[in-house]
C-alpha positions as CSV (number, residue, x, y, z in Angstrom):
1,X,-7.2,-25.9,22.1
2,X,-2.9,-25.9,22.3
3,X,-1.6,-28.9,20.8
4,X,1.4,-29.1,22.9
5,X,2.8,-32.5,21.2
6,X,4.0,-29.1,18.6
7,X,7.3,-27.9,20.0
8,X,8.6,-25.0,18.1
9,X,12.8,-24.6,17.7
10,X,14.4,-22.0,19.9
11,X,17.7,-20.0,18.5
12,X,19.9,-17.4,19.9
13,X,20.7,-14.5,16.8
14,X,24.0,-13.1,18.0
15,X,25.2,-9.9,16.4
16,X,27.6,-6.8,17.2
17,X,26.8,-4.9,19.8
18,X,26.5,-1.6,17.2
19,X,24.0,-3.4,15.1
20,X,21.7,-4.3,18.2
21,X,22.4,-1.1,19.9
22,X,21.0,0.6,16.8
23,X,17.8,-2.0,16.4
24,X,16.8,-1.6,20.1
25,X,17.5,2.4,20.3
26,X,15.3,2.4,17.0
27,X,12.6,0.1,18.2
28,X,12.5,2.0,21.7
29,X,13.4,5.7,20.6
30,X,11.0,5.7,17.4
31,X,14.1,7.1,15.4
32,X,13.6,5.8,11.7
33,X,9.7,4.8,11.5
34,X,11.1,1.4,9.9
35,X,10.6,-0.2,12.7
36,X,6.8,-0.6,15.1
37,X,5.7,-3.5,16.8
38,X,8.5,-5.8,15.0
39,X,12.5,-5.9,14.8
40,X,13.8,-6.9,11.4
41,X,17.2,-9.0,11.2
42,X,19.1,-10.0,8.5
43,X,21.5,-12.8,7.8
44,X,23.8,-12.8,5.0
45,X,24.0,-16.3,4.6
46,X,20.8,-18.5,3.4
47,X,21.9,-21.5,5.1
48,X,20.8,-19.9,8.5
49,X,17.8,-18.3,6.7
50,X,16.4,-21.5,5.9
51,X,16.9,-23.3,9.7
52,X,14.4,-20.8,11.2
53,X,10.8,-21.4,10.5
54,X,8.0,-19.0,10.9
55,X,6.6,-19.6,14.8
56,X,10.2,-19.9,16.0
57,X,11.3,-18.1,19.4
58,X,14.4,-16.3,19.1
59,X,16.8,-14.7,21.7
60,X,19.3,-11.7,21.4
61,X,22.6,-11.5,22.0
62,X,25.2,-8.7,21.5
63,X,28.9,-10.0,21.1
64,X,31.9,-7.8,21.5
65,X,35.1,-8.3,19.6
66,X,33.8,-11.6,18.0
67,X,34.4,-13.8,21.1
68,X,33.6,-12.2,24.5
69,X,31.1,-10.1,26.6
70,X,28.3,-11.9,25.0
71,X,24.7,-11.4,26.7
72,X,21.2,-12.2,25.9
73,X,19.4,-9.2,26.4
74,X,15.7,-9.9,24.9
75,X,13.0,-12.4,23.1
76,X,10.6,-12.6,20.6
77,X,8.4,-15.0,17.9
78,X,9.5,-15.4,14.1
79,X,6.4,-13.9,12.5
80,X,8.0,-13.6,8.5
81,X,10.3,-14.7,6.5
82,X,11.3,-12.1,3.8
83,X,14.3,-10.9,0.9
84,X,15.2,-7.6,0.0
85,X,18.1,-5.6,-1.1
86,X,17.0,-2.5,0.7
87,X,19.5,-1.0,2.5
88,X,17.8,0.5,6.2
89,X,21.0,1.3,7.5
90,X,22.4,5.3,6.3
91,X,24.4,4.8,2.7
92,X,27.9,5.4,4.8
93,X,27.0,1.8,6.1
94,X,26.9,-0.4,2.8
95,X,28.1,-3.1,4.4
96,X,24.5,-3.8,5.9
97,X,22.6,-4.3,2.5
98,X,24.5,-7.9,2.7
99,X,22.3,-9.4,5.0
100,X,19.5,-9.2,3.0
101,X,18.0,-12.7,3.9
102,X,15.3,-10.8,6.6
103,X,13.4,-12.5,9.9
104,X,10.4,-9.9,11.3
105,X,10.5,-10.4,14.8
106,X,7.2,-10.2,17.2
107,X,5.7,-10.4,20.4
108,X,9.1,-8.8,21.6
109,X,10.7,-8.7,25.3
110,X,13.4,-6.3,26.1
111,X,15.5,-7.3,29.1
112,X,13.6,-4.8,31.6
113,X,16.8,-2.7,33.2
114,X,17.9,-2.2,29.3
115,X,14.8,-1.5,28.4
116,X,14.3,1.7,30.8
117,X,18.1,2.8,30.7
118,X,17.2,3.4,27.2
119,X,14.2,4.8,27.5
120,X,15.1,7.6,30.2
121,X,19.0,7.8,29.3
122,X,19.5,7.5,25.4
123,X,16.4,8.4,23.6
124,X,16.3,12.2,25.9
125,X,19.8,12.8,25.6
126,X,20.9,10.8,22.4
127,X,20.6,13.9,19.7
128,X,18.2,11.9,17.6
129,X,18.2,14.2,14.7
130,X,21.7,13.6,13.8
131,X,20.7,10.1,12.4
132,X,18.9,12.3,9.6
133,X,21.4,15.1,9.4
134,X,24.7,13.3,10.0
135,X,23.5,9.8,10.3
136,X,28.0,9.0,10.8
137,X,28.3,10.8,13.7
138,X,25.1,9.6,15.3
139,X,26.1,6.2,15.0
140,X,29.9,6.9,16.6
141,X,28.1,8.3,19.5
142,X,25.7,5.4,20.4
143,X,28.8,3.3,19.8
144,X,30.3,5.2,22.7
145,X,27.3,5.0,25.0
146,X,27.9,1.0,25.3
147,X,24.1,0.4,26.0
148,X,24.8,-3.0,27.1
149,X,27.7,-2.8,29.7
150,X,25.3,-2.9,32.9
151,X,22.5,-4.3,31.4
152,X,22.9,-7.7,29.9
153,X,22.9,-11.3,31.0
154,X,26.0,-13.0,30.5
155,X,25.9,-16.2,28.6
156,X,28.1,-17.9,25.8
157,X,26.5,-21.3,24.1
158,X,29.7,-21.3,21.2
159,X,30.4,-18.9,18.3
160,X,28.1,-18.7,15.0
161,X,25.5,-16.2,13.9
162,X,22.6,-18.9,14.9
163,X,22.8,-21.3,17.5
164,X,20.0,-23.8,18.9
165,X,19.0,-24.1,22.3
166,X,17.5,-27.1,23.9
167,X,14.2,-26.3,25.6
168,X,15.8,-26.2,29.3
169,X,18.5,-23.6,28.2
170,X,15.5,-21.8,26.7
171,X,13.2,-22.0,29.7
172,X,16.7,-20.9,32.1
173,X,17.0,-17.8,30.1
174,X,13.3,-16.9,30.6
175,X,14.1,-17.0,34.3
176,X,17.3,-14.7,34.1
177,X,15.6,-12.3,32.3
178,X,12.4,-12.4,33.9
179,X,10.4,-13.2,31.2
180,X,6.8,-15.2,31.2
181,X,6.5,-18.0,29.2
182,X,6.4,-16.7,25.1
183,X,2.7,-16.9,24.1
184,X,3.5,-19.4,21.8
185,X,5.9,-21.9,23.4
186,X,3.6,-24.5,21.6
187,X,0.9,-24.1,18.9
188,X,-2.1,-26.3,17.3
189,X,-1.6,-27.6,14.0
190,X,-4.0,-25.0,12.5
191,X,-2.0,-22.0,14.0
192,X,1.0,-23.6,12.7
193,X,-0.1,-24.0,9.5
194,X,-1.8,-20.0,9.8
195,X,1.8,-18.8,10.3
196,X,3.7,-20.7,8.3
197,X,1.4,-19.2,5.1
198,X,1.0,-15.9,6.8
199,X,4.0,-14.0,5.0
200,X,2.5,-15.9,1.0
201,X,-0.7,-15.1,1.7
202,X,-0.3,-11.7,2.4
203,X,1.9,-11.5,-1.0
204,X,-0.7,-13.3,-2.8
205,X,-1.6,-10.8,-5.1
206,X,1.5,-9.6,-5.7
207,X,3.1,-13.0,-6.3
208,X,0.1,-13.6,-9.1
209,X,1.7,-10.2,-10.7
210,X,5.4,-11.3,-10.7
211,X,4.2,-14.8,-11.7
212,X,2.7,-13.1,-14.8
213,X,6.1,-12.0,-15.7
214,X,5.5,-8.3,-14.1
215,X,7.2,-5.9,-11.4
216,X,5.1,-3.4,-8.9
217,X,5.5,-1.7,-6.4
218,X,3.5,-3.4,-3.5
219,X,2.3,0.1,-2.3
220,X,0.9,0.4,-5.9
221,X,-0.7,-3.1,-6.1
222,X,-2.1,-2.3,-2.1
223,X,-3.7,0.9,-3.5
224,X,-4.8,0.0,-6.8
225,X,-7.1,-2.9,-5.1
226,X,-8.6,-1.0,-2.2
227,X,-9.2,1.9,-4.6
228,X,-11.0,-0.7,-6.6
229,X,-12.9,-1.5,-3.9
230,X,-14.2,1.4,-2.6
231,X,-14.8,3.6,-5.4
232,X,-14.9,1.4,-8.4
233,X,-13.1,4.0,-10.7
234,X,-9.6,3.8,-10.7
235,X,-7.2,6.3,-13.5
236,X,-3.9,4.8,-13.5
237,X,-0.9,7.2,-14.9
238,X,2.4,7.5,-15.3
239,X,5.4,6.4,-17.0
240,X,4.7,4.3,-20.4
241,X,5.9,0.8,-20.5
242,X,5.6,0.7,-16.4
243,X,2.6,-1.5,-16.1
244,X,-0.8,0.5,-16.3
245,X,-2.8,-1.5,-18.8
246,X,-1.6,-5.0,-17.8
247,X,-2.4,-5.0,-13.9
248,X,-6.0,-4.2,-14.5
249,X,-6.1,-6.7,-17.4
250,X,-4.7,-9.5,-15.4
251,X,-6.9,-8.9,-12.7
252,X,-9.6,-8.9,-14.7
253,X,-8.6,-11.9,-16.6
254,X,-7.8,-13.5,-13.4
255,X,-11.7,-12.9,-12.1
256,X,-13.0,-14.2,-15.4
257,X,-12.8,-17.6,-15.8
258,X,-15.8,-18.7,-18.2
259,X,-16.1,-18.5,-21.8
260,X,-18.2,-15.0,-22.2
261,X,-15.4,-12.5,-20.6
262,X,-16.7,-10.3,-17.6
263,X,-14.4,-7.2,-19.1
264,X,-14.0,-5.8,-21.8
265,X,-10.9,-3.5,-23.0
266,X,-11.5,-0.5,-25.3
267,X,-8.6,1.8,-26.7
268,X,-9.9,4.9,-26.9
269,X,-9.9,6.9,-29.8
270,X,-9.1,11.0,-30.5
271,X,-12.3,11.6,-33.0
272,X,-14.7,10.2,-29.9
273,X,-16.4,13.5,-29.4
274,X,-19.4,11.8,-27.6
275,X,-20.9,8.7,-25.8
276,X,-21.9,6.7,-29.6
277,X,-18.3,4.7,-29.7
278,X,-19.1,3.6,-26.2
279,X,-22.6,3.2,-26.2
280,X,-24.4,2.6,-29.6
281,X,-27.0,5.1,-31.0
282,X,-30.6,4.7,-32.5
283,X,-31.2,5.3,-36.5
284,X,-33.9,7.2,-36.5
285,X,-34.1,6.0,-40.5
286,X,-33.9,2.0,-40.1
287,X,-35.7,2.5,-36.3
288,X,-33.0,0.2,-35.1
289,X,-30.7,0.6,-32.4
290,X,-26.8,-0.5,-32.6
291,X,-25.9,-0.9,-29.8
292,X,-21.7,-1.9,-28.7
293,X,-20.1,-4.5,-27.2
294,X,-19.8,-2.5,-23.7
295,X,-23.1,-2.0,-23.8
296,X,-24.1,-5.5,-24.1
297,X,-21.0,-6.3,-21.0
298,X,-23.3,-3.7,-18.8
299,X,-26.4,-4.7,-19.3
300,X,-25.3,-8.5,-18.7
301,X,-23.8,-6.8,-15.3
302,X,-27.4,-5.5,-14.3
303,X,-28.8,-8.7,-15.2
304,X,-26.6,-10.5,-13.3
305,X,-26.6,-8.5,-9.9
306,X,-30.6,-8.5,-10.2
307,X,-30.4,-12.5,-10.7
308,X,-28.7,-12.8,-7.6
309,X,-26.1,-10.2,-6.0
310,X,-24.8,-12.4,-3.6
311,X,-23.1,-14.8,-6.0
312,X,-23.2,-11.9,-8.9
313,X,-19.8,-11.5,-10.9
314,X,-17.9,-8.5,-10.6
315,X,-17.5,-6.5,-14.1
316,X,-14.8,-4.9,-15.6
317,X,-14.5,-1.7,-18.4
318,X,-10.7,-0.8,-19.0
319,X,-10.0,2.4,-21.1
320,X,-6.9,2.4,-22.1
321,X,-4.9,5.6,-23.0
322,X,-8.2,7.3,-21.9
323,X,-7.2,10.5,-22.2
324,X,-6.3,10.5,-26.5
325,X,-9.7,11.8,-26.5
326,X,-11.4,14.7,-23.9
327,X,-12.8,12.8,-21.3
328,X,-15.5,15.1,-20.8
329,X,-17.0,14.4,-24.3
330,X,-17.5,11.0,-25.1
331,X,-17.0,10.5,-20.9
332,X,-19.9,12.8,-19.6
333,X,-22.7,10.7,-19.3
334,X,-20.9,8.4,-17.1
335,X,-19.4,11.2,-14.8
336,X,-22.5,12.2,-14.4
337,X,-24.2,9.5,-13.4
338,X,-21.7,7.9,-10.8
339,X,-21.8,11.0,-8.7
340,X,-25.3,10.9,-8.7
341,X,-26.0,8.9,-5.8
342,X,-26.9,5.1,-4.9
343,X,-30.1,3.9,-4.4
344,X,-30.7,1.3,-1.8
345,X,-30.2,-1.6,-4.0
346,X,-27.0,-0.2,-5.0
347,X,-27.4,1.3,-8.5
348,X,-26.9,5.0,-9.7
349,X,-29.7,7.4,-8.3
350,X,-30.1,9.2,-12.0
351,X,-29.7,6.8,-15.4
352,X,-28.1,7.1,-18.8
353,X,-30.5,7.8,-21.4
354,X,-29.9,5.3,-24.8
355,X,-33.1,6.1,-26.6
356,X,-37.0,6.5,-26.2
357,X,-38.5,3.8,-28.6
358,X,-41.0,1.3,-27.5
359,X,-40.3,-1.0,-30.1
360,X,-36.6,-1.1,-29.4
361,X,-37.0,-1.9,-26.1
362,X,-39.4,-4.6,-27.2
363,X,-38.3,-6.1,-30.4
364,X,-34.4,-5.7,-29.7
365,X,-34.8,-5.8,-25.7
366,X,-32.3,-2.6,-25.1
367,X,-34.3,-0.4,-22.4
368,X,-34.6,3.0,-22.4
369,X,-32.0,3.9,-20.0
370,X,-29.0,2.0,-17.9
371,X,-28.8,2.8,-14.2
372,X,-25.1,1.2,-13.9
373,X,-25.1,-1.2,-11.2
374,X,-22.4,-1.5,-8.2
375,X,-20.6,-4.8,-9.4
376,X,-19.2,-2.5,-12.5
377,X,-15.7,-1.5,-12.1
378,X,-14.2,1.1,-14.8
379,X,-10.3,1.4,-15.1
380,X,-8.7,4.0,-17.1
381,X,-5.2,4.4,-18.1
382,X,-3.3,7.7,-18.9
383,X,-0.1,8.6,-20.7
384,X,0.8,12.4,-20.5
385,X,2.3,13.5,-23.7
386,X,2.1,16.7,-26.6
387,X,-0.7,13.7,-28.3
388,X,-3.3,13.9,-25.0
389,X,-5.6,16.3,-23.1
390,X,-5.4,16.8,-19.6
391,X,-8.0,15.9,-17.0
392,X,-9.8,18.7,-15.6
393,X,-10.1,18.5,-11.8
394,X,-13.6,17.5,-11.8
395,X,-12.8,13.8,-13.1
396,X,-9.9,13.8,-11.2
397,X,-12.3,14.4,-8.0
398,X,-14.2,11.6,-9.0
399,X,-11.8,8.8,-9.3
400,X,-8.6,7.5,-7.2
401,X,-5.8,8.5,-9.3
402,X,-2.6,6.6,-9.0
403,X,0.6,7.1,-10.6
404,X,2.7,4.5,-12.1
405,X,6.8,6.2,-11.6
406,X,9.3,4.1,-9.8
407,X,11.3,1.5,-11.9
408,X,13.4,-0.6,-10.1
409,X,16.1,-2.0,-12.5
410,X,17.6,-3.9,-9.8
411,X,15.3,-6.0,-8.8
412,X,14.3,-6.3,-12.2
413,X,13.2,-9.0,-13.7
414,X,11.5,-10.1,-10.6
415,X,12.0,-13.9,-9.3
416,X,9.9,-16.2,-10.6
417,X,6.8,-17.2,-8.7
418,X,6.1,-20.7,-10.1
419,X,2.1,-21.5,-9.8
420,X,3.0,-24.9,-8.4
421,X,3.8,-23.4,-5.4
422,X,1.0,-21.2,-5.1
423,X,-2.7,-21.7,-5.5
424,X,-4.1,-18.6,-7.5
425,X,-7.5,-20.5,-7.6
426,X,-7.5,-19.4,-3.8
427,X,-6.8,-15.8,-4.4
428,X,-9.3,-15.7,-7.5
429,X,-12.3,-16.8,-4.2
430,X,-11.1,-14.5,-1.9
431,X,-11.4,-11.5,-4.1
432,X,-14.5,-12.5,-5.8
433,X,-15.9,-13.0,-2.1
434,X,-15.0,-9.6,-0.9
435,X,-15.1,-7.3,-4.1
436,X,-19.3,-8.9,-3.4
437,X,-19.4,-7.5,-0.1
438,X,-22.2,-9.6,1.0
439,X,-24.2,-8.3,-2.1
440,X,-23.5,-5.0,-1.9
441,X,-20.1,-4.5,-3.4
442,X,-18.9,-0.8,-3.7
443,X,-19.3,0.2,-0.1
444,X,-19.4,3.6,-1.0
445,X,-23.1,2.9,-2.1
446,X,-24.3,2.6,1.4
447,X,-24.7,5.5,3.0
448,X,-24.8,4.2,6.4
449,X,-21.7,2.6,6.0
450,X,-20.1,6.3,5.1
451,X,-21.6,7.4,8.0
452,X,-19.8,4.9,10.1
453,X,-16.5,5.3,8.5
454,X,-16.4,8.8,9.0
455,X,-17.0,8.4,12.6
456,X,-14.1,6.3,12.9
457,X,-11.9,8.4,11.2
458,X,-12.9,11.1,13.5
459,X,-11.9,9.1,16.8
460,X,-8.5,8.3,15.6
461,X,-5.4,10.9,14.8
462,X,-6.0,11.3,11.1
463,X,-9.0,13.5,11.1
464,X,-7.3,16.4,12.7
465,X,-4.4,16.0,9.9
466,X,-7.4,15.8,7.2
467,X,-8.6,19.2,9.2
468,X,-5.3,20.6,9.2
469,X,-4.7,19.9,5.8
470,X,-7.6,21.5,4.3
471,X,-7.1,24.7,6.6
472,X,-3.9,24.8,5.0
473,X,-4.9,24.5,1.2
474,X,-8.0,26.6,1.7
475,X,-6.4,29.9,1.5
476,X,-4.7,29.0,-2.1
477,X,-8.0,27.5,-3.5
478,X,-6.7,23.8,-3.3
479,X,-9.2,22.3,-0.7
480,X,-11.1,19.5,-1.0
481,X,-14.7,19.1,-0.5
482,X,-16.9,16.7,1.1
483,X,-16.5,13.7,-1.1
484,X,-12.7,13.3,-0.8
485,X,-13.3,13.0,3.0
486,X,-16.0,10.2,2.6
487,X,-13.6,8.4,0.0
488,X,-10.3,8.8,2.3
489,X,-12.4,7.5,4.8
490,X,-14.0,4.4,3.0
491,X,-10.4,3.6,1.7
492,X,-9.2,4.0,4.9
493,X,-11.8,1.3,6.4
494,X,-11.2,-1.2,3.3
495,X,-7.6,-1.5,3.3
496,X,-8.1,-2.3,7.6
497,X,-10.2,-4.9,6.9
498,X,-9.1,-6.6,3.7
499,X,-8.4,-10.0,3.5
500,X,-6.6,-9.4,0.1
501,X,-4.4,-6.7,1.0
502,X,-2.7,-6.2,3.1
503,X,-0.3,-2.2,3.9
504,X,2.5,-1.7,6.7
505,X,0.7,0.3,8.7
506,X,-2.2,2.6,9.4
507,X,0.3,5.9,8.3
508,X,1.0,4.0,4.8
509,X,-3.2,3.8,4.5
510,X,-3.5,7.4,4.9
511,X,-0.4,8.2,2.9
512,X,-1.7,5.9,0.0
513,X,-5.4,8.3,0.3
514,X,-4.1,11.3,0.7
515,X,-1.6,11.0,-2.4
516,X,-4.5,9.6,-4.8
517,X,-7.5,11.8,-3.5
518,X,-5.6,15.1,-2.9
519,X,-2.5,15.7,-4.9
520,X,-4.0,14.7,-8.2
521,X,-5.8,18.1,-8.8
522,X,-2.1,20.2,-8.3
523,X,-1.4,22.0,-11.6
524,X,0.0,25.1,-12.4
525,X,3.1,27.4,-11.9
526,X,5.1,27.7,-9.0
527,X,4.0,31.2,-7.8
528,X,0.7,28.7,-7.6
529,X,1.7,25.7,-6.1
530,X,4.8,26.1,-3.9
531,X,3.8,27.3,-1.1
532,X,0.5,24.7,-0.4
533,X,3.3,22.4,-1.8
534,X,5.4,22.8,0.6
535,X,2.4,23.2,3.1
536,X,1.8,19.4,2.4
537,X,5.6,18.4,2.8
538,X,5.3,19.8,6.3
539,X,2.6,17.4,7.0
540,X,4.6,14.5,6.0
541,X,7.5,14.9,8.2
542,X,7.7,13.3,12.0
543,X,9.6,16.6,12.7
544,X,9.7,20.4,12.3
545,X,12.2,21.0,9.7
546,X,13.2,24.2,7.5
547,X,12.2,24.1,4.6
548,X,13.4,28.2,3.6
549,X,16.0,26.6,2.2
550,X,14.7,23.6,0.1
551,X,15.8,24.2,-3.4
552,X,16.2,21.9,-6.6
553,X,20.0,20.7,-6.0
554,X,18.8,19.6,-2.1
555,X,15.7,18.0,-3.6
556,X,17.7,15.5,-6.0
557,X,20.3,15.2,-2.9
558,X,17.7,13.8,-0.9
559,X,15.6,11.8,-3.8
560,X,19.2,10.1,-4.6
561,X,19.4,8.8,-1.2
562,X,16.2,8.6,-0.3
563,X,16.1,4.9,1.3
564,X,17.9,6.9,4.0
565,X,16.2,10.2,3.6
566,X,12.6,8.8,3.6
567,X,13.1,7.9,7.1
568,X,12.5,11.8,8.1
569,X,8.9,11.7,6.5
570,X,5.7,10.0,8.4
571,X,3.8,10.1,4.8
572,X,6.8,8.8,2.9
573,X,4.7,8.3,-0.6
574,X,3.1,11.4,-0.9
575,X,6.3,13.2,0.4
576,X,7.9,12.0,-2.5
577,X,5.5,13.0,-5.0
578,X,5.4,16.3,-3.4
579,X,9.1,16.6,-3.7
580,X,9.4,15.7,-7.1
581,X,6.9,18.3,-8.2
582,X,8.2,21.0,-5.9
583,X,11.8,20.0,-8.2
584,X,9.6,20.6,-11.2
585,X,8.8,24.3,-9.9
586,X,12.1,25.2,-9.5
587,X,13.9,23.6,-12.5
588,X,10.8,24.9,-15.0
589,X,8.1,27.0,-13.0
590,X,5.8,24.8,-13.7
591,X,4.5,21.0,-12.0
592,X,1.4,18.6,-12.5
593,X,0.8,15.3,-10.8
594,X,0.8,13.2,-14.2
């Protein structure tokens, strides 16, 4: 039920008429991909940052000159409160990374005569490719087309980049425009509160990073989770000293909270040459077996899911620098094992043998064999180097790999997140609550649930792409097989649905799949890779482009100033992988995704 005794503010944002001519052509035209079902605007001043609250309604108006031709021209809801230095605006226009104190504007009403005159008379005969190619002379046309001389309601309420509105001025301008009543003039005390939280809560997890002391990318942190989820084996490369070993320990720590740890972390060795450092070995001479501390963490894992998998913990094994040894040695048993199927209680179809002594399993209580259970979650990191071995593709295949690259000196070190202010307790419940999954845990255990997942995927527009795609690479020997699909799809469904994470939008959940699923596997020489490469990068883009002339000196060009340049691509992570190692081709003949 409304609680209508709960009056939100009302506020008119005025800007120039070139920043709001751009923001509405973008929203309407589709131009950058920045913006969807929300306008961002920025103030460069905190005072006015900190009058609006989330749940305010907020009308437009374009000002000419400073003083006159002011109009209100639209409406919409305060849904976030955000800051960033990003700049969204083309590098020629530096002036715009000031007004980095952000609103997201929702539920948004364009004044209905702007509104068309845009849509049939700038976004068909505005050249829109210029804002990629010569993003100056795109913006001195719009500036000439004047969208707002005819269509605009005149109004002036005093000068200032915020003003208040009583509710009858607020109410008058409704009926000028010709706008209903905002769906939420008034709201209960519990929606209030809902979006008040909305923007911490969905930064939860990364505010528990920063508040650690550490700095990721959120599209790393959204991956690495849902990857988590859905596979439960997660290789984590990249740059050393960005962050690889300590965002699955603090996760881990973060889940265990009791005095015997539900993780354990194991630096791998180069003289493991088989499964003994991992999992103990029998003397045949004593008749005992010594078993290993990760032995004993997964067999209190089975234990504890067949106690009760609905309130069973979740387990961690982190390898770190996994890779210092062959994988496929001390490794093997495990690969084996998690491909093997799920049974219908959730654990692997085929077992890991550990002996086949009776009184072992009696006297010392270690079973024959371990059939690892769902609520195990194994983490491996990877540094690339002359001291390491490269994965072959068939572990790659079997995990999401994610690479740990970007480092962001400016905004580092990242602002403190005090605990005071947020309740991590409340983050540690959710996730323990949905890495369960009612009991189940890894969803990709349930074969009923794959089936659904890929039937979803097939109604919406990514499946063609995944077809496409694979078309594309089959033909150079770089398709993917069956599995990738049920995993892009499983991600796909888990990131939706989270109620940790959490992405931008469903493009930035297929881009996070298909750059941890599909890329991962590309090594070789460029007589190899560039042409599926580049086969890839033209699946990425919103927009035929020529890539004939893509070269090493263009590539840096647009990596440089690629805030601006990502704008162009519809997959903007994996384009930028793909770029990178298509720069690697040219400048040595040779690229690998780690």
């Amino acid at each position: 039920m409304v609680d209508e005794n709960i009056q939100k503010n009302y506020w008119v944002l005025q800007g120039s008429r070139l920043h709001w001519a751009w923001s509405l052509v973008d929203y309407i035209c589709k131009i950058s991909g920045y913006y969807n079902e929300h306008l961002i605007w920025g103030f460069n001043n905190k005072k006015w940052y900190d009058r609006v609250e989330v749940g305010d309604i907020v009308y437009f108006r374009a000002n000419k000159n400073g003083k006159e031709s002011h109009g209100v021209f639209g409406r919409g809801i305060i849904v976030e409160k955000f800051v960033d230095n990003i700049n969204y605006w083309p590098a020629e226009y530096k002036e715009e990374s000031r007004y980095s104190y952000r609103i997201k504007i929702g539920d948004v009403n364009i004044f209905r005569p702007l509104e068309e005159f845009i849509k049939n008379n700038v976004c068909p005969n505005l050249d829109l490719n210029l804002f990629k190619t010569n993003p100056k002379q795109f913006f001195n046309k719009l500036e000439k087309i004047d969208v707002f001389e005819n269509y605009i309601i005149s109004v002036f309420y005093g000068r200032g980049s915020l003003i208040k509105l009583k509710k009858e001025e607020a109410k008058n301008l409704d009926e000028r425009l010709g706008f209903d009543s905002p769906k939420k003039l008034y709201i209960s005390k519990d929606e209030e509160k809902s979006l008040r939280e909305k923007s911490t809560d969905e930064n939860l997890l990364n505010n528990f990073f920063t508040s650690k002391g550490y700095h990721f990318p959120e599209h790393i942190i959204l991956s690495f989770y849902t990857a988590l989820k859905t596979k439960g084996f997660v290789i984590l490369s990249g740059l050393s000293g960005t962050g690889k070993t300590k965002i699955a320990l603090e996760l881990a720590k973060l889940l265990s909270q009791t005095e015997i740890k539900n993780y354990i972390f194991l630096s791998v060795r180069p003289d493991w040459r088989d499964s003994k450092p991992l999992l103990g070995y029998y003397n045949p001479l004593d008749k005992k077996y010594y078993k290993t501390p990760l032995l004993e963490l997964i067999l209190r894992a089975i234990d504890d899911y067949k106690q009760d998998r609905k309130k069973a913990k979740s387990y961690f094994i982190i390898l770190d620098e996994m890779n210092l040894a062959h994988v496929e040695y001390y490794f093997a048993e495990f690969l084996s094992v998690l491909e093997s199927g799920r049974d219908e209680d959730g654990f692997t179809t085929e077992s890991i043998k550990l002996h086949n002594e009776d009184t072992v399993e009696k006297e010392q209580g270690i079973p024959k064999e371990i059939r690892l259970p769902p609520n195990l979650y194994i983490i491996g990191t990877v540094n690339i180097d002359e001291t390491t071995y490269m994965f072959s593709p068939k572990v790659l295949d079997r995990a999401f790999t994610i690479e740990f690259h970007d480092v962001d000196l400016d905004n580092y070190p990242s602002p403190e997140v005090k605990s005071k202010n947020v309740d991590f307790s409340n983050l540690r419940e959710l996730i323990i609550e949905d890495l369960r999954n009612n009991g189940k845990f890894l969803t990709y255990a349930d074969k009923d649930v794959i089936k659904e997942v890929l039937q979803e995927l097939k109604s919406s527009q990514y499946w063609q792409i995944l077809q496409n795609l694979n078309r594309a690479l089959e033909p150079y020997d770089l398709h993917f097989g069956y599995r990738v699909v049920d995993e892009i799809a499983l991600f796909f469904k888990n990131a939706k649905e989270s109620k940790v994470v959490n992405f931008k939008d469903d493009n930035e959940i297929f881009d996070s799949a298909l750059l941890m699923k599909i890329l991962p596997k590309f090594h070789g020489n460029r007589k190899k890779l560039e042409k599926p490469l580049k086969k890839i990068l033209r699946i990425c883009l919103k927009d035929e482009q020529n890539l004939d002339e893509l070269n090493s000196e263009k590539i840096v060009e647009i990596l440089q100033n690629w805030e601006v340049e990502k704008r162009m691509f519809r997959f903007q992570h994996t384009a930028k992988k793909v770029l990178r190692m298509l720069r690697s081709l040219y400048e040595i003949g040779f690229a690998s995704f780690s």
